[in-house]
C-alpha positions as CSV (number, residue, x, y, z in Angstrom):
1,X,4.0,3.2,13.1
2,X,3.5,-0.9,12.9
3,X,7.0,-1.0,15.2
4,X,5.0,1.2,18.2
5,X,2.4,-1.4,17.9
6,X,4.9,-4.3,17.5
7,X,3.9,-5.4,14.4
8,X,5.4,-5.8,11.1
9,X,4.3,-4.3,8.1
10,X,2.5,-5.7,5.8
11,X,1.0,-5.2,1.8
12,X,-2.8,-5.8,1.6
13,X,-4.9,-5.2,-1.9
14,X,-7.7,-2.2,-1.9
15,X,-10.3,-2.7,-4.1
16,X,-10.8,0.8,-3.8
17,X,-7.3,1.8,-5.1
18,X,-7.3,-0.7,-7.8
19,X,-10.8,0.8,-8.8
20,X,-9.2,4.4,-9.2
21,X,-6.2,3.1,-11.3
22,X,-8.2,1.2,-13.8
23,X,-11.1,4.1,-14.4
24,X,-6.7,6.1,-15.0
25,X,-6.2,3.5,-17.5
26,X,-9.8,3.7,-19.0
27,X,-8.5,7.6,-19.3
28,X,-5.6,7.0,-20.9
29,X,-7.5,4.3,-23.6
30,X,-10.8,6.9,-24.1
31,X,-8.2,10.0,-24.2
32,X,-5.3,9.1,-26.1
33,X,-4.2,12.3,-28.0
34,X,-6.9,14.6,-26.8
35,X,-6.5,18.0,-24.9
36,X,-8.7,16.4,-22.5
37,X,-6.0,13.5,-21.3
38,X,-4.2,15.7,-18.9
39,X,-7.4,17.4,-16.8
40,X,-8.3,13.3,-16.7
41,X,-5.3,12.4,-15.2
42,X,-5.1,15.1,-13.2
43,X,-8.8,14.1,-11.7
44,X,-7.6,10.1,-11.4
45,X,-4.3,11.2,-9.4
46,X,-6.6,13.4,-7.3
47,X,-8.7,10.6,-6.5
48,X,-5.9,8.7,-5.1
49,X,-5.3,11.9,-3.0
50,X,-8.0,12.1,-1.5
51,X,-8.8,8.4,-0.9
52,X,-5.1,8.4,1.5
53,X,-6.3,11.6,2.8
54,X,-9.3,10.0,4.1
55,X,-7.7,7.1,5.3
56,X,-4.7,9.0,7.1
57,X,-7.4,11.1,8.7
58,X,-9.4,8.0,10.0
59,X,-6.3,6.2,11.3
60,X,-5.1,9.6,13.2
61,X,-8.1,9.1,14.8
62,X,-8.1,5.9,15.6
63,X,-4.9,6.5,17.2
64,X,-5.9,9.1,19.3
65,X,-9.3,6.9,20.4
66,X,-6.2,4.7,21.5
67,X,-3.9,7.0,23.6
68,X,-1.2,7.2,20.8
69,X,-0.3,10.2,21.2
70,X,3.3,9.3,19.5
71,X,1.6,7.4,16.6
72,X,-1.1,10.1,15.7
73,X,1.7,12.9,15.3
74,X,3.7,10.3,13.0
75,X,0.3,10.4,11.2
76,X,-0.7,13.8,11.3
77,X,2.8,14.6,9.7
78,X,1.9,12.0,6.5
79,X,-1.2,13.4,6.3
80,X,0.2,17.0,6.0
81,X,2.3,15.5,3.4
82,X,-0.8,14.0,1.2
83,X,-3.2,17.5,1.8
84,X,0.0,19.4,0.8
85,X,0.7,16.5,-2.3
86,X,-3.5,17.4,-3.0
């Protein structure tokens, strides 16, 4: 996708992301051991789901708002891959 807009890619930090893999760890601390532990995980790793669902869903769009056509089926397929992941 970054080569069609030639660009390189690049790694950038989301406060979002980083939010949803602490409250994980804060599972695995409070959970340790208890039946619990799994459904918690389960609900953290869904969260991360549905966050790149959103986000592949916004940039599909944004591609589109754009005229590329090319680029929004290269993300419509990864974002079949993270509904289907879901």
């Amino acid at each position: 996708v970054f080569e069609k807009f030639g660009k390189a890619a690049r790694g950038k930090s989301c406060p979002a992301i980083d939010g949803i893999l602490e409250e994980g760890s804060e599972i695995l601390e409070d959970y340790d051991g208890a039946p619990a532990l799994d459904a918690g995980l389960v609900a953290a790793a869904q969260a991360v789901e549905h966050y790149e669902i959103a986000r592949y869903g916004t940039l599909v769009a944004w591609a589109e708002q754009m005229g590329k056509a090319d680029v929004a089926a290269l993300l419509k397929e990864t974002l079949k891959e993270e509904v289907a992941t879901d």
